[in-house]
PyMOL CGO cylinders between C-alpha atoms (Angstrom):
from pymol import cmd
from pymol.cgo import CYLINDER

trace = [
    CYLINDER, 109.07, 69.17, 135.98, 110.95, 65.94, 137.11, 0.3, 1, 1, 1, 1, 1, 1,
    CYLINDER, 110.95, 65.94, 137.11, 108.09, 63.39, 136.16, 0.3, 1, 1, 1, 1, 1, 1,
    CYLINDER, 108.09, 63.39, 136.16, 109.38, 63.88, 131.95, 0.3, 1, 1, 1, 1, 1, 1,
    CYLINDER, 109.38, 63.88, 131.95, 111.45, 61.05, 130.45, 0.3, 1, 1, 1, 1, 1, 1,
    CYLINDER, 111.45, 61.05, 130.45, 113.57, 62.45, 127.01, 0.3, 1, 1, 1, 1, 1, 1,
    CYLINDER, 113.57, 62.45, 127.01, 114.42, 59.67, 124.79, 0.3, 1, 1, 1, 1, 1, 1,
    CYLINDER, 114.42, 59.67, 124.79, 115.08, 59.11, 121.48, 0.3, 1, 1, 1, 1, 1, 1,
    CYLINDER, 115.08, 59.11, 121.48, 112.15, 59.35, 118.54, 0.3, 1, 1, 1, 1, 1, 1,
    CYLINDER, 112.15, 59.35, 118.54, 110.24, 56.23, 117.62, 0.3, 1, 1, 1, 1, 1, 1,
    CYLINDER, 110.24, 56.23, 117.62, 108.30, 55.51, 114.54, 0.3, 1, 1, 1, 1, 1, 1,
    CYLINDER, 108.30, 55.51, 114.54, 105.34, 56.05, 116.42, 0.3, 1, 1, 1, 1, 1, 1,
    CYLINDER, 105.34, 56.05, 116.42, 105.78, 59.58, 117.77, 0.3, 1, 1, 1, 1, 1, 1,
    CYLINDER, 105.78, 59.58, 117.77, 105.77, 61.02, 114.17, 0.3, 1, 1, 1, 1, 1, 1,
    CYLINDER, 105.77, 61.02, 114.17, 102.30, 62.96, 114.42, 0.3, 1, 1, 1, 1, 1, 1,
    CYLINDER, 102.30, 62.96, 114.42, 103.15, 63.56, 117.90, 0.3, 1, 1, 1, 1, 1, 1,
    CYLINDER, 103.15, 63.56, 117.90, 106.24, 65.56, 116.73, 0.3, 1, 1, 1, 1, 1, 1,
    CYLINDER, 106.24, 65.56, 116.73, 104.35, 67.04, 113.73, 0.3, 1, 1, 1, 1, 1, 1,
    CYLINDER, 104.35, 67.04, 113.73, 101.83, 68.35, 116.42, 0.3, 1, 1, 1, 1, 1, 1,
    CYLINDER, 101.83, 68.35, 116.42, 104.41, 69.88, 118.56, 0.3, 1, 1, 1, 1, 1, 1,
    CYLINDER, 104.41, 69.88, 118.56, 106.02, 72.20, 116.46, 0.3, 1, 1, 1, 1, 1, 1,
    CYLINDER, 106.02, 72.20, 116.46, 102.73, 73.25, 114.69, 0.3, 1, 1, 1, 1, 1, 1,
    CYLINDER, 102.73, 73.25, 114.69, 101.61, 74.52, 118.39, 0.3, 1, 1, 1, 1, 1, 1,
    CYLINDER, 101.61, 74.52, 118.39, 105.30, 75.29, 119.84, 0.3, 1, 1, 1, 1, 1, 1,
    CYLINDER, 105.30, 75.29, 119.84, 105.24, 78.11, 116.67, 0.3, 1, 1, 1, 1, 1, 1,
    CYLINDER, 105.24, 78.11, 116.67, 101.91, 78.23, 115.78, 0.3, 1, 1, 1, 1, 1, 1,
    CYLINDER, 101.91, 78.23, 115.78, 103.16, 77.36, 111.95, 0.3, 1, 1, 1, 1, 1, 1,
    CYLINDER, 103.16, 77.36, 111.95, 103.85, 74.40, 109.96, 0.3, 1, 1, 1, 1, 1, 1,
    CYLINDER, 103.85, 74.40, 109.96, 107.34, 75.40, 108.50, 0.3, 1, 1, 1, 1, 1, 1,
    CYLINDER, 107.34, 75.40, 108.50, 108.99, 73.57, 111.20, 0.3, 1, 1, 1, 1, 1, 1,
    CYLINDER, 108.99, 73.57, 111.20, 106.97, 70.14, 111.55, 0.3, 1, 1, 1, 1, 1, 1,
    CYLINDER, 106.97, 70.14, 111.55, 107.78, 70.26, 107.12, 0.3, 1, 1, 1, 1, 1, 1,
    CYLINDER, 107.78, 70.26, 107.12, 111.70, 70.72, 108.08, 0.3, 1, 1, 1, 1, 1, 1,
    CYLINDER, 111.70, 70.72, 108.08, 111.36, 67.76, 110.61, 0.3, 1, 1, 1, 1, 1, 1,
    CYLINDER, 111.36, 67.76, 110.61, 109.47, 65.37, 107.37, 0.3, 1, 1, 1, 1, 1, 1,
    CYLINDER, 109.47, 65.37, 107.37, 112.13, 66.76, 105.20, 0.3, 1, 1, 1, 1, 1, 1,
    CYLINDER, 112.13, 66.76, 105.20, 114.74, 65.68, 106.90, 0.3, 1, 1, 1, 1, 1, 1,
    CYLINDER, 114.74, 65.68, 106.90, 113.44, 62.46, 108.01, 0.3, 1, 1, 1, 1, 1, 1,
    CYLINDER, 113.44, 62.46, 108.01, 112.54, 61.62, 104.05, 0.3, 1, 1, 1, 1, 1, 1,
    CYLINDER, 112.54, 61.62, 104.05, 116.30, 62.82, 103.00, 0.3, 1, 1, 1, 1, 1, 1,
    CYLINDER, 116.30, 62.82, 103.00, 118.09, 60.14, 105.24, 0.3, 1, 1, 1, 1, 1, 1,
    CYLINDER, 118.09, 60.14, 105.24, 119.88, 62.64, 106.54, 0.3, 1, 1, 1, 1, 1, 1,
    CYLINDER, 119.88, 62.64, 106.54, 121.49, 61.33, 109.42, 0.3, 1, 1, 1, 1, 1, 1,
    CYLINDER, 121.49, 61.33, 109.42, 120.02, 62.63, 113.34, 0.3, 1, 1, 1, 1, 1, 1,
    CYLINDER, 120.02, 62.63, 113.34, 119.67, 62.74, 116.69, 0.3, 1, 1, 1, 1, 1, 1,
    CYLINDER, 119.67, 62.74, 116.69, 116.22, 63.34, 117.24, 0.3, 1, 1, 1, 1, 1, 1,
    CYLINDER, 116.22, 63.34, 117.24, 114.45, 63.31, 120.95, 0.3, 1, 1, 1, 1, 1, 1,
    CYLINDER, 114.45, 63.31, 120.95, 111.26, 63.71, 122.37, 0.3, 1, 1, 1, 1, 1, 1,
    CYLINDER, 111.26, 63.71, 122.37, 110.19, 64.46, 125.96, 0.3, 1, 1, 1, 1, 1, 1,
    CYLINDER, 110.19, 64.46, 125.96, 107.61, 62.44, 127.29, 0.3, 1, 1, 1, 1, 1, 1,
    CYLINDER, 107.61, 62.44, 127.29, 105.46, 63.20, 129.69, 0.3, 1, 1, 1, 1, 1, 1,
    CYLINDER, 105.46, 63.20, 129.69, 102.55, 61.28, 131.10, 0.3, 1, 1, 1, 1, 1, 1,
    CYLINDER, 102.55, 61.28, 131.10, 102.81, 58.92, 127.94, 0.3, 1, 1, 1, 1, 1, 1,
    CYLINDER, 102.81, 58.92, 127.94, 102.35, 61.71, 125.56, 0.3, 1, 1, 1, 1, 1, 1,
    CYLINDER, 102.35, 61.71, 125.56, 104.84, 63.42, 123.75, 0.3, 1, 1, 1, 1, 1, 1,
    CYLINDER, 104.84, 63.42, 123.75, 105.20, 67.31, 124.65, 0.3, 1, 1, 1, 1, 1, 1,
    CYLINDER, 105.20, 67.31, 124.65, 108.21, 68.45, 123.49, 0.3, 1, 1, 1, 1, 1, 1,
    CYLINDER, 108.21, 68.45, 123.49, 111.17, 67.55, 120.29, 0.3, 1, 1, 1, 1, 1, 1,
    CYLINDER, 111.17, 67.55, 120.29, 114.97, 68.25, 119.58, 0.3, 1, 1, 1, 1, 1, 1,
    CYLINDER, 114.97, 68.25, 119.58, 116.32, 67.61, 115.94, 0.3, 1, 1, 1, 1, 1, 1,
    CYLINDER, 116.32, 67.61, 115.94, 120.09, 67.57, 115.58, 0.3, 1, 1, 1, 1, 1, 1,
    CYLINDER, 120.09, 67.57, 115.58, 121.21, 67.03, 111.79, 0.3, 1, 1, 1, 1, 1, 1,
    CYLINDER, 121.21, 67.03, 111.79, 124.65, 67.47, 110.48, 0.3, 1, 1, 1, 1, 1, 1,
    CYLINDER, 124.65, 67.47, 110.48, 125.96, 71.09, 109.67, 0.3, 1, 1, 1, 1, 1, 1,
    CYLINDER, 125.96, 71.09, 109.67, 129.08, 71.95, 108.60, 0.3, 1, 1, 1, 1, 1, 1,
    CYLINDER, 129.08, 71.95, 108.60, 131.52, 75.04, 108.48, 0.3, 1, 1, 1, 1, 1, 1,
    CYLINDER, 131.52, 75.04, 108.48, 133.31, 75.65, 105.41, 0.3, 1, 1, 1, 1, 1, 1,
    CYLINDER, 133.31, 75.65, 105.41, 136.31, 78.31, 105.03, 0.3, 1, 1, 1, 1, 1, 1,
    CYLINDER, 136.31, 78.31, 105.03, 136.99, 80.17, 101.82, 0.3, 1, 1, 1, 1, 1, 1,
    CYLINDER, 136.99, 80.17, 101.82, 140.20, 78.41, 101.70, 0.3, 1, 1, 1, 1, 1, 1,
    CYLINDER, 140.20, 78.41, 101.70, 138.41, 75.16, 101.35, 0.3, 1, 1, 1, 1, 1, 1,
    CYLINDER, 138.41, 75.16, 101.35, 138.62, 73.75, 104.58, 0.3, 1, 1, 1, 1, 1, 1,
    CYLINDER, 138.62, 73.75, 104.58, 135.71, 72.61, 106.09, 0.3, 1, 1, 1, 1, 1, 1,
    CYLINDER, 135.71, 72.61, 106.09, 134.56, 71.08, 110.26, 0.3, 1, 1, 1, 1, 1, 1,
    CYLINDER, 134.56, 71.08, 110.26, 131.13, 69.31, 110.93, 0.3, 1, 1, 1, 1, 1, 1,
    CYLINDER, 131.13, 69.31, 110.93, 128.69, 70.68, 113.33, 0.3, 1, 1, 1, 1, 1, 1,
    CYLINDER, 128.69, 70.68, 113.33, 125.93, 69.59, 115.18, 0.3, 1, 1, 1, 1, 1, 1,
    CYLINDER, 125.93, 69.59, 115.18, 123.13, 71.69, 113.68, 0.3, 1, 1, 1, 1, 1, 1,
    CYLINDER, 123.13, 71.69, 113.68, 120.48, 72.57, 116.33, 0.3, 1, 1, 1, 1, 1, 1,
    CYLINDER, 120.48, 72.57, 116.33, 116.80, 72.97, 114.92, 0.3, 1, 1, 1, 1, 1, 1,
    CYLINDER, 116.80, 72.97, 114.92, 114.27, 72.69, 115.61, 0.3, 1, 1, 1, 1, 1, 1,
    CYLINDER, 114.27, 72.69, 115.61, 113.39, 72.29, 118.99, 0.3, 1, 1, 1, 1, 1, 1,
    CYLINDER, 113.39, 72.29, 118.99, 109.69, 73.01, 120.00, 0.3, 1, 1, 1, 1, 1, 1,
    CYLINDER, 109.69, 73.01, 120.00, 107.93, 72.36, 123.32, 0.3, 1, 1, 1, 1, 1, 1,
    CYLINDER, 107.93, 72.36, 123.32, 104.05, 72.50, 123.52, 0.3, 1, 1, 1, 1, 1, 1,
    CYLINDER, 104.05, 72.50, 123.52, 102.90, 75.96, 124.79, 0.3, 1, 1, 1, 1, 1, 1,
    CYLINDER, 102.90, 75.96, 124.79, 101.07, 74.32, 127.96, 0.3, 1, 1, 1, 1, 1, 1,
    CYLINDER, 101.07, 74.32, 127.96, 104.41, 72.73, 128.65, 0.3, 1, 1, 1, 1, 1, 1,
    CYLINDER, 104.41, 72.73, 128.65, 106.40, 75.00, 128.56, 0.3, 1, 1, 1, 1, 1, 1,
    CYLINDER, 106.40, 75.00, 128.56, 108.62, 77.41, 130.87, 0.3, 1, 1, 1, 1, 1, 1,
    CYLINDER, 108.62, 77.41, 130.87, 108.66, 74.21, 132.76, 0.3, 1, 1, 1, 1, 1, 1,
    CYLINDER, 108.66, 74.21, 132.76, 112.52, 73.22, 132.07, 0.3, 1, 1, 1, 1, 1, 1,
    CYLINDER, 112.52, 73.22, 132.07, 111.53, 70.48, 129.22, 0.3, 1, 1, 1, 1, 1, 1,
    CYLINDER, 111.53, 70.48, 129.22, 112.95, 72.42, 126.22, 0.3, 1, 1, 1, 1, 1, 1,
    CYLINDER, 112.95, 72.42, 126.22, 116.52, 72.87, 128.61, 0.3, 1, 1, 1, 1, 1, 1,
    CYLINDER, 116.52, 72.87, 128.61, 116.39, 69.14, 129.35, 0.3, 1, 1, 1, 1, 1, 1,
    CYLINDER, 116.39, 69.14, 129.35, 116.37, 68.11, 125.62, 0.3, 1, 1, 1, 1, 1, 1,
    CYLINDER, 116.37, 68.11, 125.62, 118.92, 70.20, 124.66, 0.3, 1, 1, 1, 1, 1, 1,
    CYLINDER, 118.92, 70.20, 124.66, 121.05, 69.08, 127.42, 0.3, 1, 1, 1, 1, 1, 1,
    CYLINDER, 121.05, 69.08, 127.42, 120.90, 65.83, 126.51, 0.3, 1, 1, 1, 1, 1, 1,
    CYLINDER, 120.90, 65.83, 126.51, 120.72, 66.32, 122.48, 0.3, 1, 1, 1, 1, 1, 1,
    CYLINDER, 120.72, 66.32, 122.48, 124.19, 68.16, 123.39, 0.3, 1, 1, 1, 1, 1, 1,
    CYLINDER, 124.19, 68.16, 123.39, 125.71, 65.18, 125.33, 0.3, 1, 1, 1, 1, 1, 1,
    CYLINDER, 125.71, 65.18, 125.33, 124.35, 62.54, 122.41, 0.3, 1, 1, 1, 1, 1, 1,
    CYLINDER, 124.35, 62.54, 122.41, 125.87, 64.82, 120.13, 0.3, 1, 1, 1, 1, 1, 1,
    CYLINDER, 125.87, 64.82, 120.13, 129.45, 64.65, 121.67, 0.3, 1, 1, 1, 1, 1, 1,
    CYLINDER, 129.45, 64.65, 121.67, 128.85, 60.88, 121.95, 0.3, 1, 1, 1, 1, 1, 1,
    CYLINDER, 128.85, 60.88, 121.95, 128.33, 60.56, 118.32, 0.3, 1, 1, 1, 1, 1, 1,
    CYLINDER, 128.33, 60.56, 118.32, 131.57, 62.57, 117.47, 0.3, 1, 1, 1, 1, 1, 1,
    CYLINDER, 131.57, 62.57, 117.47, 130.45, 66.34, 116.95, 0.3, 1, 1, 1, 1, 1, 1,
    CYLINDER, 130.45, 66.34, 116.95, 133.13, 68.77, 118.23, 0.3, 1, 1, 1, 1, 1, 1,
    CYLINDER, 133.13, 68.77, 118.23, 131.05, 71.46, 117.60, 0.3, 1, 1, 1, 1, 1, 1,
    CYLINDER, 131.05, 71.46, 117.60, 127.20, 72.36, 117.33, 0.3, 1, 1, 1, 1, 1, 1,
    CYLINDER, 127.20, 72.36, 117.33, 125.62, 75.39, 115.79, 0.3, 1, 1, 1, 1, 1, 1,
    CYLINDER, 125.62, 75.39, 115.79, 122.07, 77.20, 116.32, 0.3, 1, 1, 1, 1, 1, 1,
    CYLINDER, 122.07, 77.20, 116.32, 119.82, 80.06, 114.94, 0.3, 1, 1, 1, 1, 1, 1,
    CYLINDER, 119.82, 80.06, 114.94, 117.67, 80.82, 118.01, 0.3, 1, 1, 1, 1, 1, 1,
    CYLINDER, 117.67, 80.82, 118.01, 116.95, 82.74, 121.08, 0.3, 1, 1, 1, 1, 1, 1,
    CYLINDER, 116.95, 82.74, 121.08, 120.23, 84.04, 122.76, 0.3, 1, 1, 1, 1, 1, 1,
    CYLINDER, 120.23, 84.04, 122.76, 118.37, 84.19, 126.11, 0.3, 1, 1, 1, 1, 1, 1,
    CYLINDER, 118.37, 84.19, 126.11, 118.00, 80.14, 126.14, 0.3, 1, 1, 1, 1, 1, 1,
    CYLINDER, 118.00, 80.14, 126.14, 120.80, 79.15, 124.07, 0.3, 1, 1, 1, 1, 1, 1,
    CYLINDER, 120.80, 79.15, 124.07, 123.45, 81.30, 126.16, 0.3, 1, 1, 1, 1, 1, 1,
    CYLINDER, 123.45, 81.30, 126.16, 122.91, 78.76, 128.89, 0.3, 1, 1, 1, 1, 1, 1,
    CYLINDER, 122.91, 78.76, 128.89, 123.95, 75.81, 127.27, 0.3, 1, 1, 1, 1, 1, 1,
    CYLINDER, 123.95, 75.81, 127.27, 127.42, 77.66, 126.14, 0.3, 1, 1, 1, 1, 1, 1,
    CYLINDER, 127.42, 77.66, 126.14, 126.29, 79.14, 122.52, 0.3, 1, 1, 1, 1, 1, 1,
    CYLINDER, 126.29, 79.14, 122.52, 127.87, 82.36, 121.98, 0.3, 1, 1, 1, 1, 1, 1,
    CYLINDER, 127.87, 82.36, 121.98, 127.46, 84.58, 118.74, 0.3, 1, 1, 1, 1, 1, 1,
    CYLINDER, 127.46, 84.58, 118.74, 129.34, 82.42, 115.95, 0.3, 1, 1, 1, 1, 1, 1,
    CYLINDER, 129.34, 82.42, 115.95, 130.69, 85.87, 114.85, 0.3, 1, 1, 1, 1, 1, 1,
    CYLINDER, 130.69, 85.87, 114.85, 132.93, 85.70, 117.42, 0.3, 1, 1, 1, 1, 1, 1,
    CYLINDER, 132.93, 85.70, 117.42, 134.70, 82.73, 115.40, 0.3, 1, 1, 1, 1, 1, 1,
    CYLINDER, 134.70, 82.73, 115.40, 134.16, 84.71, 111.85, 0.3, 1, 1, 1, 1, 1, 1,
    CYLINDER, 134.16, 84.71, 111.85, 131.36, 81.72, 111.37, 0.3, 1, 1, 1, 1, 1, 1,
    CYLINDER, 131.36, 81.72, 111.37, 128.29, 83.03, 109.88, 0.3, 1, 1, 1, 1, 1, 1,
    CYLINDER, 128.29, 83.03, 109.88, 125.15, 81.13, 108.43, 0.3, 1, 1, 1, 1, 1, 1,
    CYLINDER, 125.15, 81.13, 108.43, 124.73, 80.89, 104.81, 0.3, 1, 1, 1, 1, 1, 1,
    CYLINDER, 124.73, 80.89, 104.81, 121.36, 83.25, 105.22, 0.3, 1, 1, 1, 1, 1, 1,
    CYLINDER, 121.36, 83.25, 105.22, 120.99, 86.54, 106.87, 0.3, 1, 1, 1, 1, 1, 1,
    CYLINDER, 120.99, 86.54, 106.87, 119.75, 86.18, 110.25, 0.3, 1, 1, 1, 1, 1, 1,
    CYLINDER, 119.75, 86.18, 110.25, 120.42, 88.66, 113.03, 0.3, 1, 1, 1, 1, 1, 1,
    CYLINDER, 120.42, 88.66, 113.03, 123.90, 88.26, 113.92, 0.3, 1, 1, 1, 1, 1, 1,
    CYLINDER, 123.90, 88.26, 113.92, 123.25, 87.81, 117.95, 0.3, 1, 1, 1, 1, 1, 1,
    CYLINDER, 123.25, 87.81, 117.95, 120.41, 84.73, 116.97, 0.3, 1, 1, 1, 1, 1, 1,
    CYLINDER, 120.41, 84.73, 116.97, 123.53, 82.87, 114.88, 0.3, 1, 1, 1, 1, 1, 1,
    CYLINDER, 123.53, 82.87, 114.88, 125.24, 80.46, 117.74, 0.3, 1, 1, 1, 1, 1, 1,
    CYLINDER, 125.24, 80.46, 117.74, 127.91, 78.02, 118.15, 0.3, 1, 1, 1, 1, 1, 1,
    CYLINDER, 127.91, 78.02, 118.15, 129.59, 76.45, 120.83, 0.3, 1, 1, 1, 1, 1, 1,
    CYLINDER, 129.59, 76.45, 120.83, 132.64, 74.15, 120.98, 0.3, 1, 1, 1, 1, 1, 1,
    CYLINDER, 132.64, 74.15, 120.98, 131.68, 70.33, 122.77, 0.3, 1, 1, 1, 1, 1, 1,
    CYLINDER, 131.68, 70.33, 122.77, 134.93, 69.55, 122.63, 0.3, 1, 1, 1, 1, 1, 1,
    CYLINDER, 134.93, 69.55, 122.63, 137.40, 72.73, 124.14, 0.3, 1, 1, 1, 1, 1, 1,
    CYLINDER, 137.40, 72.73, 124.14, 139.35, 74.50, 121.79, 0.3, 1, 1, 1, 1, 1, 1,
    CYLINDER, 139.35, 74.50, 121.79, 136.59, 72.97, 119.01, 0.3, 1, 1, 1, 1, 1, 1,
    CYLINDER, 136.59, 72.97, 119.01, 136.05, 76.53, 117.49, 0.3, 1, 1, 1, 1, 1, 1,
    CYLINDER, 136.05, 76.53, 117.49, 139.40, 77.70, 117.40, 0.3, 1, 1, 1, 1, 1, 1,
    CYLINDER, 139.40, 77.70, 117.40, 140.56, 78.33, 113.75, 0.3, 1, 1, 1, 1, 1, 1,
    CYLINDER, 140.56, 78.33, 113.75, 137.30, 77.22, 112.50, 0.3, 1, 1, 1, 1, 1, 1,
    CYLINDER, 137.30, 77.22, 112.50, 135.68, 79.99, 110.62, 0.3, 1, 1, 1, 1, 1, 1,
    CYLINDER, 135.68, 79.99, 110.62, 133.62, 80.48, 107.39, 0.3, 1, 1, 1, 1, 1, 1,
    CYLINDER, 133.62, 80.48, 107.39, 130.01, 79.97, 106.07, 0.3, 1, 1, 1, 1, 1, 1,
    CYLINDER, 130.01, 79.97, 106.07, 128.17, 77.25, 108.13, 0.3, 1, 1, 1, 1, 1, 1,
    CYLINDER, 128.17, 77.25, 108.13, 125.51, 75.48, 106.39, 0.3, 1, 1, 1, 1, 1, 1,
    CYLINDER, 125.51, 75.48, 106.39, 122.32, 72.99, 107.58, 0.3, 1, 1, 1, 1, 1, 1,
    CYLINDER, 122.32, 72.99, 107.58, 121.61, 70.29, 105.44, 0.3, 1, 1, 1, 1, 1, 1,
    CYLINDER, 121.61, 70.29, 105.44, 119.40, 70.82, 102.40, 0.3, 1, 1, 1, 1, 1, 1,
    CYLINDER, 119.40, 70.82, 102.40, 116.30, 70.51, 103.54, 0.3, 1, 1, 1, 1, 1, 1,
    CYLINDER, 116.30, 70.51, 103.54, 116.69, 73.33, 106.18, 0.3, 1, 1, 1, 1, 1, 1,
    CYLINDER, 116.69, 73.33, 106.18, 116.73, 75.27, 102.55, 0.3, 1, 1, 1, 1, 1, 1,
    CYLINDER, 116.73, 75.27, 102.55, 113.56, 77.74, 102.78, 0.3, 1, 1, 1, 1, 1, 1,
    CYLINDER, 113.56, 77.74, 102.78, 113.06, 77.82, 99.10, 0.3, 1, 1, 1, 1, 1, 1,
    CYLINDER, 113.06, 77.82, 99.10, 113.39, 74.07, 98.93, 0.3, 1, 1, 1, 1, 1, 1,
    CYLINDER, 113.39, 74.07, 98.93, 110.75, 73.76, 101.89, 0.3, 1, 1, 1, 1, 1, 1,
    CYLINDER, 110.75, 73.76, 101.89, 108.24, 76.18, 100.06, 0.3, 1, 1, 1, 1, 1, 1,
    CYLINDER, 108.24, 76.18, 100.06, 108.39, 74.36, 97.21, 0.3, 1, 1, 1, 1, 1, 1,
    CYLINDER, 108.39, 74.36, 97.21, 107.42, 71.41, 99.25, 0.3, 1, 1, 1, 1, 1, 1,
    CYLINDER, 107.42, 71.41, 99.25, 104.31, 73.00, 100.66, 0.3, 1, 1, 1, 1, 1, 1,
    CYLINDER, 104.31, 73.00, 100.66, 103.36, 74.07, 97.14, 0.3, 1, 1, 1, 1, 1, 1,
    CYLINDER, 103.36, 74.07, 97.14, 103.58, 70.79, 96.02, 0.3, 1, 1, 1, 1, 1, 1,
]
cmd.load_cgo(trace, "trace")
């Protein structure tokens, strides 16, 4: 689809976003981790892809980091979540905002990014299992779905340990939301 424009989020594509992750998984744990962030101040890169004037698809990048037991510790780019709306997708829109949340991420410093997702989509971009680095996420998600890949070459190299999203990735911290 060449007639969608991916740029970064304005003020007023916050429903928009909202309403693209709620149909992208058919949930509303993801549009919550999107507020969450957004209301921690977290810093981001967050995209949209426009198309026709509406919104149909969103990338959130936050900061991750890697920590090693010996107390060293490397940001990441943490990848999540991206969401594309179900009529739009399988149409290349969810590739091109990763491609470009990727390049904004090496602009703004990030050697590294990390991902819990698909291996059939993320392998394309250059994710490989993070076990391959002895990185693993501070949860317990099938080992193949844990990614990382270096922006910068030779990023990963030595890096190794528990890598963490920021807090309000946290799925007890996001129920407790809901509840409240």
């Amino acid at each position: 689809m060449s007639d969608v424009t991916i740029r970064p989020e304005v003020g007023n594509d916050l429903l928009a976003i909202d309403r693209v992750h709620r149909e992208a998984f058919g949930r509303e744990e993801e549009a919550l981790m999107v507020r969450t962030v957004r209301e921690s101040g977290e810093p981001t890169i967050s995209l949209v892809a426009v198309a026709n004037g509406n919104v149909v698809g969103h990338v959130l990048f936050t900061r991750g980091t890697i920590s090693s037991s010996d107390r060293r510790a490397w940001a990441a780019a943490a990848l999540a979540p991206m969401g594309v709306l179900p009529e739009y997708q399988r149409q290349g829109i969810g590739s091109k905002l990763v491609e470009r949340g990727l390049r904004e991420c090496l602009d703004s410093g990030y050697e590294r990014a990390i991902v819990l997702g698909h291996p059939s989509f993320y392998t394309r971009f250059g994710f490989r299992p993070a076990q391959q680095w002895h990185i693993r996420w501070e949860h317990s998600p099938p080992i193949e779905a844990f990614m990382a890949v270096a922006l910068v070459p030779g990023a990963l190299e030595g890096c190794s340990g528990i890598a963490r999203y920021p807090p309000a990735f946290d799925p007890t911290e996001n129920d407790e939301k809901s509840r409240a």
